[in-house]
N, C-alpha and C positions, 0 to 999 in steps of 0.2 A: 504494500500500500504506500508506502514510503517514498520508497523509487518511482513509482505512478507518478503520485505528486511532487515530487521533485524534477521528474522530466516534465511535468504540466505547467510549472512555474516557470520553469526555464525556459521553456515555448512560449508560452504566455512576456516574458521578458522580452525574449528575441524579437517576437511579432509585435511589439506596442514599441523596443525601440530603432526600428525600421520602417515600419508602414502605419498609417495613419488608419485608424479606425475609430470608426464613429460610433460603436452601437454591440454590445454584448451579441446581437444574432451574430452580427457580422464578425467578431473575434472568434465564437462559436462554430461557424461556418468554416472557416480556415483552419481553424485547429481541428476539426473533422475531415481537412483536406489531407491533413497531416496523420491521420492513424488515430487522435487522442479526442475519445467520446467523450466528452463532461455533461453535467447537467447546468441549467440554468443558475440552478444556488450553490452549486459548487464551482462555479465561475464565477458567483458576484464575490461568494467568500475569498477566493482566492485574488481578485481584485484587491478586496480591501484587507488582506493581508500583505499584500506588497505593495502596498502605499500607493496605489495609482490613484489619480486624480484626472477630475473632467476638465479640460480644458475648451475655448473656444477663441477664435480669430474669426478674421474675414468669411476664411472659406466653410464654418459652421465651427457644432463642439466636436471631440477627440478625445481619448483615453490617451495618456498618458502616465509613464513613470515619474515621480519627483525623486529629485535629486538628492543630496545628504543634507543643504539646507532650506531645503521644503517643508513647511510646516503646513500648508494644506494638508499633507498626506495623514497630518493627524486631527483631525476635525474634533475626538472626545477628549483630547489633553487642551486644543485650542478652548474648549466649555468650560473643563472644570480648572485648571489650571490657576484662572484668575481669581476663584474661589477658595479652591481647596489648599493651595500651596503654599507653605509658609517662606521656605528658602531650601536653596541650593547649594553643597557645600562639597568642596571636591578633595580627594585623595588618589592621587596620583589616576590610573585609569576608573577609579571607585566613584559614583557620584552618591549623596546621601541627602535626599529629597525630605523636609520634615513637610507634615500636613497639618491641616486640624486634626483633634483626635477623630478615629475612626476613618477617615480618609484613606488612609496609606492604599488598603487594594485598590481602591477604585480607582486612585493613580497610578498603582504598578502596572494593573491592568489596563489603563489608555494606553502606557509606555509600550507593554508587550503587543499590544495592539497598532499601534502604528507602526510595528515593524521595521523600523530603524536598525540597517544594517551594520551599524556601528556598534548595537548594543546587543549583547548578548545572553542578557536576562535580568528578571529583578526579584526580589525577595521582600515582602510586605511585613511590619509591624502593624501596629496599630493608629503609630501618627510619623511612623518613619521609612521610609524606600531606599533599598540598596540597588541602586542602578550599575549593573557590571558591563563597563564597554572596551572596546577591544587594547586601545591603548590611553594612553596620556592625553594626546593631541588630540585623539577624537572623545575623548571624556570630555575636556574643553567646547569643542567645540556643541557636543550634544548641551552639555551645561549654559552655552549660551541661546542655542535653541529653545530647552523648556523655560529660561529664564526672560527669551522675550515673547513668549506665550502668557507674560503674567502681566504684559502692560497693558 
């Protein structure tokens, strides 16, 4: 099951960052060109696992990937953030998120949710989030991400 979704993701990556699609049928259609059945909600979910966001120009909207400082891709840390978060405190690649109390999951939880490929998990207390990302630099930089999610 693993490897399914993992080669599905990766097709899914490839075809959003190469060709312009407008419309879930239409990303559906092509990855059934390709060998790989999904259903409907198991391509919206796999969407908003990989932070793709709708975009739109001239020539209409698009599915696209965001980038590492894209904060559209995470639209429930953009909600609760300004709410729930009290500060952001960093150790080396470690971030350490305080909340209100009781807060803390529902922040780990946007976190693991926007799927930000710099971060590679978080662990919840009660009013505190251990944010684990990959290094230093990109601790930082995630760190200034959820921190300008709070203006």
């Amino acid at each position: 099951m693993r490897r399914r979704k993992a080669s599905r993701t990766a097709a899914i990556r490839e075809l959003l960052a190469h060709h312009r699609i407008s419309s879930q049928d239409d990303l559906r259609a092509i990855l059934a060109d390709q060998g790989i059945d999904v259903s409907q909600s198991t391509l919206s979910r796999d969407l908003r696992r990989l932070g793709v966001v709708r975009r739109s120009d001239a020539a209409g909207a698009y599915y696209a990937l965001s980038g590492p400082g894209d904060t559209t891709a995470a639209p429930e840390l953009r909600r609760l953030v300004p709410h729930l978060l009290v500060r952001v405190d960093r150790a080396g690649h470690l971030l350490v998120l305080k909340t209100l109390v009781g807060s803390a999951h529902t922040i780990a939880a946007a976190v693991d949710n926007a799927a930000w490929t710099e971060v590679l998990g978080t662990i919840a207390g009660d009013d505190t989030v251990l944010v684990v990302v990959r290094n230093e630099k990109q601790a930082g930089e995630v760190a200034d991400r959820i921190e300008a999610l709070s203006d």
